[in-house]
C-alpha positions in Angstrom: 108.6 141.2 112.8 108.4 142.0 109.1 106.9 139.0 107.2 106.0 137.1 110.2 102.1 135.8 110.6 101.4 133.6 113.5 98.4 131.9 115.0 96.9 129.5 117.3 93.9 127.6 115.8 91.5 124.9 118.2 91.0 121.6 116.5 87.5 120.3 117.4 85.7 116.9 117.1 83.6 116.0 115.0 80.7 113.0 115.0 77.9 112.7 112.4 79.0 116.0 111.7 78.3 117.5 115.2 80.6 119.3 116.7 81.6 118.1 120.2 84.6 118.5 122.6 87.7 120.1 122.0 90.6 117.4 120.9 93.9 119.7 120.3 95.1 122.4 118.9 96.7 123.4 115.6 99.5 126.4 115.3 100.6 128.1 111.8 103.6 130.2 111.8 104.4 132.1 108.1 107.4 133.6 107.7 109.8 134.4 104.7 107.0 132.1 102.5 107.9 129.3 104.7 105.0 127.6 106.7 105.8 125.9 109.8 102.4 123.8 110.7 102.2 121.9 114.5 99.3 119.8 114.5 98.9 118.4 118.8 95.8 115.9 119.1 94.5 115.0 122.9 92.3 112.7 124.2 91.2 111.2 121.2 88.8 107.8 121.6 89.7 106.0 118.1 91.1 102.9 117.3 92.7 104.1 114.1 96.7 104.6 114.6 97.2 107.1 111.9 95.3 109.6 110.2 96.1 112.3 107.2 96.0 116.1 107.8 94.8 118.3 105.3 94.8 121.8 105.3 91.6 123.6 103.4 90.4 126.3 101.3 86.8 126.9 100.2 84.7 126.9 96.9 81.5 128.6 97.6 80.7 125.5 101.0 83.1 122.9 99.0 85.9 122.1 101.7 89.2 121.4 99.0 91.4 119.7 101.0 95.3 119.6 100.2 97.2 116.9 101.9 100.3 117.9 103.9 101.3 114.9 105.8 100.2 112.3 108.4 100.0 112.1 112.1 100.5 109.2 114.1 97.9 108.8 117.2 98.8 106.7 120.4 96.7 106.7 123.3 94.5 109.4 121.9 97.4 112.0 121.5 99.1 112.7 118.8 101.9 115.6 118.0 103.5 116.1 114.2 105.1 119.1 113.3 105.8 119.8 109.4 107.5 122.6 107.1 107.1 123.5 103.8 107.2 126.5 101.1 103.8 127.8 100.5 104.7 128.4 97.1 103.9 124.4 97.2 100.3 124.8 97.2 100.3 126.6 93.5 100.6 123.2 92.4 97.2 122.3 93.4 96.1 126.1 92.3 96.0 127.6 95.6 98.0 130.4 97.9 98.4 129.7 101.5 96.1 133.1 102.2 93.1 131.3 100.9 94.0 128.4 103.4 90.7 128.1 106.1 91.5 125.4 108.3 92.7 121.8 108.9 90.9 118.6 107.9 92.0 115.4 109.7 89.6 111.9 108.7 88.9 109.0 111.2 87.2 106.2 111.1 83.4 105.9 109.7 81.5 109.5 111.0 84.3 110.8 112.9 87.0 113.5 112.1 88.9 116.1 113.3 88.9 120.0 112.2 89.4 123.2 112.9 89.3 126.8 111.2 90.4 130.4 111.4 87.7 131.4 108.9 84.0 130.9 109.8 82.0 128.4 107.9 80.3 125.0 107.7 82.0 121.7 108.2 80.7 118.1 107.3 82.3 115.5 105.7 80.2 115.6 102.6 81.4 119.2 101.6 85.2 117.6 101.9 86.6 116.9 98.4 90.1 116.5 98.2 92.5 118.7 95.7 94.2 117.3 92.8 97.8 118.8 91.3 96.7 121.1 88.8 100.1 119.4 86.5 99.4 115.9 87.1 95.3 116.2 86.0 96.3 118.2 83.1 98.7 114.9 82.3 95.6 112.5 83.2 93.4 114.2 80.9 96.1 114.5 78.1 96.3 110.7 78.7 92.9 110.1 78.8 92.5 111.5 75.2 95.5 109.7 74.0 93.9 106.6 75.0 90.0 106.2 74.7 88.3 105.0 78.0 87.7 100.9 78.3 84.5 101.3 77.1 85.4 103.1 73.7 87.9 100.4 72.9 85.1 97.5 73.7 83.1 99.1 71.0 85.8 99.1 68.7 86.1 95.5 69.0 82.8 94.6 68.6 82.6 96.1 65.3 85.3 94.5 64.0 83.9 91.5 64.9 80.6 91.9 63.3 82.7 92.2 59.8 85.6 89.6 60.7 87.9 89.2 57.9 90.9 86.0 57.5 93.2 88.8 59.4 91.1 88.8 62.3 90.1 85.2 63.1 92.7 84.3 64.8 93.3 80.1 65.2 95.9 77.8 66.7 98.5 78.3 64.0 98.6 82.6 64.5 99.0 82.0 67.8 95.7 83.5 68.6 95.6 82.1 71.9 98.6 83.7 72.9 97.7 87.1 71.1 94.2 86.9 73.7 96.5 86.7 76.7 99.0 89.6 75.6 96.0 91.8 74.9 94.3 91.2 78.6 97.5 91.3 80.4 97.9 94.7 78.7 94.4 96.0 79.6 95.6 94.9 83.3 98.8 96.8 83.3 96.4 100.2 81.6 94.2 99.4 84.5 96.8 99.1 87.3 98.7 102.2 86.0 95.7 104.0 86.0 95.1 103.4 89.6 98.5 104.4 90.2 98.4 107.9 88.2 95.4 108.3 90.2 97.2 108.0 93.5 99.8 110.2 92.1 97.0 113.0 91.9 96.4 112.9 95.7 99.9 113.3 96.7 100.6 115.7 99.8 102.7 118.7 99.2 106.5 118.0 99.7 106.5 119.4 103.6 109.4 118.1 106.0 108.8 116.5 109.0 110.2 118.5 112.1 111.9 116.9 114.8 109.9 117.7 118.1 112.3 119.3 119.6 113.7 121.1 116.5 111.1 123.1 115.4 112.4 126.5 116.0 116.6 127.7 115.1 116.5 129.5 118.2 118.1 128.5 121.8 117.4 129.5 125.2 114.0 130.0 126.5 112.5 129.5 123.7 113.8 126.0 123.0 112.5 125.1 126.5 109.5 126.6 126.0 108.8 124.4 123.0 109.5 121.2 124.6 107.7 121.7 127.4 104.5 122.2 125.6 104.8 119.2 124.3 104.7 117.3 128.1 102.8 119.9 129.9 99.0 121.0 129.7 99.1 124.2 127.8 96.4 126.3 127.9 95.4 130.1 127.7 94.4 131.4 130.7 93.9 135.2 129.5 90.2 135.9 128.3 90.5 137.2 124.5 94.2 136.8 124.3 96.4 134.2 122.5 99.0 134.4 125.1 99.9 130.5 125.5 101.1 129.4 128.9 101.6 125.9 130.2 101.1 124.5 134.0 104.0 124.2 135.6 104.4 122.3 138.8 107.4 123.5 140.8 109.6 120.4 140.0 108.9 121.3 136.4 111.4 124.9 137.3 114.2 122.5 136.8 113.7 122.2 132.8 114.5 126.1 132.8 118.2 127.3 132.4 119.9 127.0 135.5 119.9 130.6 136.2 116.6 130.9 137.1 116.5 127.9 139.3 116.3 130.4 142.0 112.8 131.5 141.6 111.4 127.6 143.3 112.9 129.4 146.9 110.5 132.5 146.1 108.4 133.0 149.1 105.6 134.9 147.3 105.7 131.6 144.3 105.6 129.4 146.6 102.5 130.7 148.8 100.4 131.1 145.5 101.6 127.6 144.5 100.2 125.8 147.1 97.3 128.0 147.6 96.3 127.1 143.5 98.3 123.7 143.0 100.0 124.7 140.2 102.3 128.2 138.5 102.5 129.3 134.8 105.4 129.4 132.4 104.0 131.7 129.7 105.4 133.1 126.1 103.9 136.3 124.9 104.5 138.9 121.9 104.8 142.3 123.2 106.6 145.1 120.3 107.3 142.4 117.4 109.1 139.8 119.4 109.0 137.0 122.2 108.9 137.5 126.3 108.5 134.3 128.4 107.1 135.1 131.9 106.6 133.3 135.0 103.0 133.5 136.8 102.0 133.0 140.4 98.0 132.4 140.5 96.0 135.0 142.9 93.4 137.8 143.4 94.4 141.3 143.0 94.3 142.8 146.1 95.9 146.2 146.8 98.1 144.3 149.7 98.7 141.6 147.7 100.5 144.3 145.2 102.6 145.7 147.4 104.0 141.9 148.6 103.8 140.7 144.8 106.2 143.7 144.0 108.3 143.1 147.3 109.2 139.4 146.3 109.5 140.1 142.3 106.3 139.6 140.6 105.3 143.3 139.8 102.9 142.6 137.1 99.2 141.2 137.4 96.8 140.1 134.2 93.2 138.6 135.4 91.9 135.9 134.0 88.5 137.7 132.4 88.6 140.7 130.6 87.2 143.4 133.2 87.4 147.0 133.9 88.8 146.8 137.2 91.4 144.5 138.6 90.1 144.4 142.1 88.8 141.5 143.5 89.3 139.5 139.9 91.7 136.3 140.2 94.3 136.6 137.8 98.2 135.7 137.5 100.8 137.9 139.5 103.9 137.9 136.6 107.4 138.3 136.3 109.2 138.7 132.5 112.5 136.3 132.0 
């Protein structure tokens, strides 16, 4: 599909800057200079209910992180789905190709991250971006008006040569003149700290509804929300074909045309021989083919019944020469 780039990227944790156990995964779908970003978070052991994502790009080791969004975490999982126009991240002086990977900050030591372009990770080599516009407006400022510091001086030489404008008493009003002049370095103060948030804001990227991420119906659709309930995983050694562990009530969340399949004899006897059947999605010539999988070992018996009941297709698990022997995933194409 013309235009189209599409990947699946592990998120990782992070503690001290060690890398431990796997925590989620992220997915990146480009298409027509749109970027639709899913960010899904499991098992996560922090206290802290919300967290910001950032995606990255590198200077030399300097992780520049660029703000997207938030994602909200509850009972270690957490599942946020955004879109936005990559022509967004110019603002911060960047194009989504130089992108490397997702930052996502916890509490103290601990953070999330993962990356599709080798490198090294640690918290100290994450700086975060700041909108190339609103720094150029923050300097401009800054030369307009001289830092604190400048102006302190400026005082104190006046009043080493004090003249009968400059002494104020009672009858000027000099009382009231002090208080106008600090509440004014206040407000310079408190809209500084407020430019200075403005710096740091995310890129404008919508939030998706979870069950709205993709236009298309059908399979698809179903295929989505389930993902989103189900443990996905990739069963195929060295291929990013994503599948999710289906359980044969779970049949019933596919269109009602293919209800049919839960009577299958040959499902049914890999089913409870493995516990469990696959619902996969996989890209084959430029577009989209869901599949159904019955676990087993390819055996050249086994193909003849596999073929007999429906399931004429067999991957294995690890890449290998030979299918013989090797346990695998008997498959049908929806």
């Amino acid at each position: 599909m013309a235009g189209l780039q599409r990947f699946i990227s592990y998120i990782y944790k992070y503690e001290d800057n060690e890398k431990k156990e796997n925590a989620g995964f992220a997915k990146i779908e480009i298409r027509n200079g749109v970027c639709r970003m899913e960010v899904h978070i499991r098992n996560l052991s922090v206290e802290q209910p919300e967290a910001t994502v950032y995606l990255f790009a590198r200077n030399k080791e300097i992780m520049q992180g660029i703000p997207v969004g938030s994602v909200a975490v509850s009972r270690g999982n957490g599942d946020i789905r955004y879109a936005f126009e990559t022509k967004e991240l110019s603002n911060f002086g960047k194009r989504m190709e130089e992108m490397e990977g997702i930052y996502i900050p916890f509490e103290e030591n601990h953070y999330l991250a993962s990356q599709w372009k080798e490198g090294k990770i640690e918290k100290q080599l994450f700086h975060i971006l700041e909108k190339e516009a609103e720094r150029a407006q923050e300097e401009e400022k800054t030369e307009v008006n001289p830092p604190k510091q400048e102006r302190k001086a400026d005082a104190s030489q006046k009043a080493e040569a004090p003249n009968k404008l400059d002494l104020p008493n009672e009858e000027d009003g000099g009382e009231v003149v002090s208080k106008k002049q600090e509440s004014s370095v206040q407000t310079n103060s408190q809209q500084d700290r407020e430019d200075r948030k403005d710096l740091k804001k995310p890129i404008r990227a919508t939030e998706l509804p979870q069950e709205e991420f993709l236009e298309e119906k059908g399979l698809d659709r179903v295929f989505q929300k389930l993902r989103l309930k189900l443990d996905l995983f990739f069963p195929f050694e060295g291929q990013d074909t994503e599948c999710i562990r289906m359980q044969l009530s779970d049949l019933q969340e596919l269109p009602r045309k293919y209800w049919y399949v839960g009577n299958n004899s040959f499902l049914l006897h890999g089913f409870f021989n493995y516990r469990h059947i696959i619902f996969g999605e996989m890209i084959e010539g430029g577009q989209k083919r869901y599949f159904i999988g019955v676990p087993g070992v390819f055996l050249n018996q086994e193909k003849i019944m596999a073929a007999m009941f429906g399931f004429p297709e067999f991957k294995t698990a690890k890449s290998a020469e030979y299918k013989t022997g090797n346990f695998g995933y008997w498959y049908r194409v929806i």
